[in-house]
N, C-alpha and C positions, 0 to 999 in steps of 0.2 A: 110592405105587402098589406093592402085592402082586405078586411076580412068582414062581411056583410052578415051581421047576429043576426042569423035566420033561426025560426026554431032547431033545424039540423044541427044548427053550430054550436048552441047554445047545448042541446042534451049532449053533442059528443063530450063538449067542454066540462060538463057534469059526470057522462062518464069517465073521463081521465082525472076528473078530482077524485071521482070515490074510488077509483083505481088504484090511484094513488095512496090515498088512506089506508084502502084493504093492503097495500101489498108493505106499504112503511111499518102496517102492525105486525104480520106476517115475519118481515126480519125482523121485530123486536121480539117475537114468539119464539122462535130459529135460535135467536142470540141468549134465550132466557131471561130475558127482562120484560116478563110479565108485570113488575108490581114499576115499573118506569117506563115505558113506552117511550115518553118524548115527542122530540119533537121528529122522531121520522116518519109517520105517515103523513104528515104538512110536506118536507121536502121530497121526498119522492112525488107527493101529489103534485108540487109545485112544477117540477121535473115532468111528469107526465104531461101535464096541460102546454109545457111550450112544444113538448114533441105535436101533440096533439093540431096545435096554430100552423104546423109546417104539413100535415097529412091529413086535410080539413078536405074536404067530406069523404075522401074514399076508402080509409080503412076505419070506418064507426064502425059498423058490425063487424069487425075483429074485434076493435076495442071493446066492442061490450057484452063478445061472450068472453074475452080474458076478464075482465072484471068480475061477469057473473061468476068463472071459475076461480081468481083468485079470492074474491069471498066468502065465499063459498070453504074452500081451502081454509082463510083464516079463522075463519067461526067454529071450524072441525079442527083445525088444531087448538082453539082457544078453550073450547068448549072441553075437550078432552083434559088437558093440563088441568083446570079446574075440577073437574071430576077422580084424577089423579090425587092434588090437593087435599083437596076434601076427605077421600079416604085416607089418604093416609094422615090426615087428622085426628082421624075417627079412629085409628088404629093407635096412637099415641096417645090418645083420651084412655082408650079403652084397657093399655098397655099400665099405663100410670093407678088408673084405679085397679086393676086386680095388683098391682104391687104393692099397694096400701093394706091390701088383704091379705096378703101373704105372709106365715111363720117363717123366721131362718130359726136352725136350729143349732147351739153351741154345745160342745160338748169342752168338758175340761177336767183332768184329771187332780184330784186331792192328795194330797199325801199327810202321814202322822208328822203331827210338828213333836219336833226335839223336846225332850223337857227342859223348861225354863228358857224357850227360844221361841218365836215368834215365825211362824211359816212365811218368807216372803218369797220364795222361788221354788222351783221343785231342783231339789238336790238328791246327787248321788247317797246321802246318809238317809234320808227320809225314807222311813216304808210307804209300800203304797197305802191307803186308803179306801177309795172309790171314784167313781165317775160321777159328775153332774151332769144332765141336761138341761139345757136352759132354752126355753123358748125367747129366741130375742127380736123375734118380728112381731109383727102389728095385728098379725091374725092369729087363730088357734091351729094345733099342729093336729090333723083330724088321727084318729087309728093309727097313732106315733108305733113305731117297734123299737128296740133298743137290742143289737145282736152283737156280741160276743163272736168274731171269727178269728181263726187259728191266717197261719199263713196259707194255707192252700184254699182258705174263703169258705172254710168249711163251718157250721152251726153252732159254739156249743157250746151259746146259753143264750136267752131271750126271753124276755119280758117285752109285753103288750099294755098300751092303756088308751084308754079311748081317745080322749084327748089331751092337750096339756096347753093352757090359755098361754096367751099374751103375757112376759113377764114370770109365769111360773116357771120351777123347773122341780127335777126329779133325781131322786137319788140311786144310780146303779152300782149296784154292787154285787160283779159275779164274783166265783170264786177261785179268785186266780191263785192260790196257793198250789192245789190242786193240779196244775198246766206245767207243763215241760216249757223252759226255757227257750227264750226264739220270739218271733214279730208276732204280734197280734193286729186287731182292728175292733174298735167300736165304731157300729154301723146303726144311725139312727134314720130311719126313713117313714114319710108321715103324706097323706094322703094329700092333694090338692082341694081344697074346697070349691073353686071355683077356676077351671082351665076352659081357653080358648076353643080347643078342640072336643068332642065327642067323648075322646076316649079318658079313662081312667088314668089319669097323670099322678108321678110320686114326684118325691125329691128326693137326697139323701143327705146325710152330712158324714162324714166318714174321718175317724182318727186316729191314724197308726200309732202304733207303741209296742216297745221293747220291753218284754218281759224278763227278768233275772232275780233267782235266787239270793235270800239275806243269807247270810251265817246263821242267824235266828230263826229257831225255826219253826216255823208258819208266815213268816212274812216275805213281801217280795217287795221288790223294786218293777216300778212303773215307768219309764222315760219318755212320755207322749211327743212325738212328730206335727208335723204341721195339718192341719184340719183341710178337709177338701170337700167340696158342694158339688155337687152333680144334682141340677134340676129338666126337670120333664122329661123322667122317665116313665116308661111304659109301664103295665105292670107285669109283663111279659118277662121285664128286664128289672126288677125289683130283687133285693137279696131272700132266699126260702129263709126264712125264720125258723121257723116252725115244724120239724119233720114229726111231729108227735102234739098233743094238744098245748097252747101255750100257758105258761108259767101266771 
């Protein structure tokens, strides 16, 4: 077949090239291979232009409002994916640095070492002691509270302090001699310095334990449980510390 490169033939030929291209990118966009294209917008181009040789000159103006619309198409989904990207770029930048600021806070419970024995576990013989807090994140722990709750989550004892740096910690000591046998909780919850949202975000760190009577009398046994983190809460949703002015 004789085909005479008139300029008609020549721009159809060019729109079924970049037809081609828009639409090869198009399924690489589809397929998720944004960062590798390839070589398919070349073959489908290639593709287009021999349909294109066989239906020379009467269907150019389809050809070249499908092209304008699959262009069109690929640029709006390209452009989108990329702005997708980006934020959530921006949201793992942003994700990574407030965790760099952020306290965890440890709590751990002490016990009296035996005479002439060296504390290395908490054991059933060991009296209790007291609680540490330890700040062991990378920022300071803002308006920390430290609360003593019974089993039914109820208040009763707490200590306030403004903050407690990177590294430092603090020594709690209620008075659990005083307490009826049965589970307890120390609850440490410490303001966010820096949250995503608007609103006044806490954290918490929370650690059960068993309280029981020694034979001896003024001291107890302490058997702390596993420590739990609960972050960004409300302060809606925060523990009352406090029913009276703080300690």
């Amino acid at each position: 077949m004789n085909i005479t490169l008139t300029a008609e033939v020549i721009s159809l030929l060019i729109v079924a090239f970049f037809t081609g291209i828009a639409l090869g990118a198009l399924a690489a966009l589809l397929s998720k291979r944004t960062k590798g294209i390839g070589w398919w917008p070349f073959i489908v181009a290639l593709a287009l232009l021999a349909i294109a040789l066989f239906f020379i000159p009467s269907v150019f103006e389809r050809l070249a409002l499908f092209a304008l619309v699959a262009v069109t198409m690929a640029y709006a989904i390209f452009t989108y994916q990329q702005m997708r990207a980006s934020r959530e770029m921006i949201s793992e930048v942003k994700e990574q640095r407030l965790a760099t600021l952020q306290p965890i806070v440890i709590v751990k419970a002490y016990q009296k070492p035996m005479a002439g024995e060296p504390v290395t576990s908490v054991l059933r013989s060991e009296y209790f002691s007291h609680f540490v807090v330890w700040n062991a994140g990378s920022g300071p722990a803002i308006e920390i509270e430290m609360v003593l709750l019974d089993n039914n989550l109820d208040s009763k004892q707490a200590h306030r302090e403004t903050f407690l740096r990177s590294g430092e910690e603090y020594r709690f000591t209620p008075e659990l001699a005083s307490y009826a046998e049965g589970k307890y909780y120390i609850v440490c919850q410490y303001k966010r310095v820096v949250s995503p949202t608007a609103e006044e975000v806490w954290d918490q760190t929370w650690l059960p334990f068993n309280l029981s009577k020694a034979s001896k009398e003024g001291e107890v046994y302490a058997a702390p449980g596993e420590l739990e983190f609960k972050f960004g809460r409300l302060k809606k949703d925060k523990v009352d510390a406090f029913t009276s002015k703080p300690e």
